[in-house]
N, C-alpha and C positions, 0 to 999 in steps of 0.2 A: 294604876287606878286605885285611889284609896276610898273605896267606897265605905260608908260607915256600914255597918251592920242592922238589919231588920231589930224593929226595937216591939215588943208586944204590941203598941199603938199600932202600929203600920197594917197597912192591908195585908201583906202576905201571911200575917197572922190571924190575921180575922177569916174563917170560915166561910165561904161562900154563899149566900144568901139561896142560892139556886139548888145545890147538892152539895151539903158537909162528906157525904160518900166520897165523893169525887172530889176531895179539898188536893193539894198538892204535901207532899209527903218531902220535908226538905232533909238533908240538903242536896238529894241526889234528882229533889223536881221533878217525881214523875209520880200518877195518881196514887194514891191511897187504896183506892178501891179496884182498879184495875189493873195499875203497874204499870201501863205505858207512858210517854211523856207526856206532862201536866201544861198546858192546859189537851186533857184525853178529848177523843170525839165528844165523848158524852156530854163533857161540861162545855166544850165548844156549842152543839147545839143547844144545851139549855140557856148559854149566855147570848147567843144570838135572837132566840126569843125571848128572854128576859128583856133586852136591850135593841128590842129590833127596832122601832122610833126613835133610838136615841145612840145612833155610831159613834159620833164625841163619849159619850158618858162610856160606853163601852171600853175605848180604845181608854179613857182616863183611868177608869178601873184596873184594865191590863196593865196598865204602866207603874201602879205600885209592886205587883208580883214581879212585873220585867226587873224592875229595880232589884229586889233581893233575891230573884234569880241570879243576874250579875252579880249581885254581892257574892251569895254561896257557891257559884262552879267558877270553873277554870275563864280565862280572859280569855281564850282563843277561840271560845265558844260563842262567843257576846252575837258575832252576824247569826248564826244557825237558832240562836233566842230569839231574835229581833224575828225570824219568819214563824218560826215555833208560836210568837203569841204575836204576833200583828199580821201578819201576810195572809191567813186564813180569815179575816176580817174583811178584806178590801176585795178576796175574792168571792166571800157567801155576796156579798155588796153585790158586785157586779152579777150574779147569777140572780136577785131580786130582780136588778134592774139593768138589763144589760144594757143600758146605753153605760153604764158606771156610774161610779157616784162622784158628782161636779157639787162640791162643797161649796163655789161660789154660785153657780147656780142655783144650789138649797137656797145658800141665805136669802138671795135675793128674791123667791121664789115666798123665802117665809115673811120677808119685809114688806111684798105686795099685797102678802094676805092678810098681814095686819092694818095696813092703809085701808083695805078696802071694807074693813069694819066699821 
């Protein structure tokens, strides 16, 4: 995999909106402020309130850091990333809402509500 390299532009370099404490600490990706692996509880919950109306923008956020996570660690890591910052996402979801979260069901749920204005 020839990933390019996180470039200052990139989100994994920009500081978290939520807690710069808790930013990720590269290239070993785990918190700053706590030392566990980043994304830490703490900034898990403060992203899921940050972001709790808006799971898309969430998940699109996480996927810059995913990115230069993969860039910086080893290839054989890539699956145990993918749950490290997404799989804890779909399950606070499901614990809002436990029927789960039916992204078709959203839209169509948000397309009614707009008709009906």
């Amino acid at each position: 995999m020839n990933a390019v390299p996180p470039t200052s532009e990139t989100p994994a370099s920009v500081p978290l909106a939520a807690s710069a404490a808790h930013s990720p600490a590269r290239s070993a990706w785990t918190c700053s402020c706590c030392g566990g692996p980043w994304p830490c509880e703490t900034i898990r919950a403060r992203l899921l309130a940050e972001f709790r109306d808006r799971p898309t923008s969430l998940t699109v956020y996480l996927t810059g850091y995913f990115s230069a996570a993969v860039a910086d660690l080893p290839v054989d890591l890539a699956g145990q990333l993918w749950d490290r910052f997404f799989a804890w996402t779909d399950e606070a979801r499901q614990a809002v809402s436990p029927s789960g979260y039916d992204a078709g069901s959203w839209a169509v749920s948000q397309t009614r509500s707009k008709e009906s204005r």
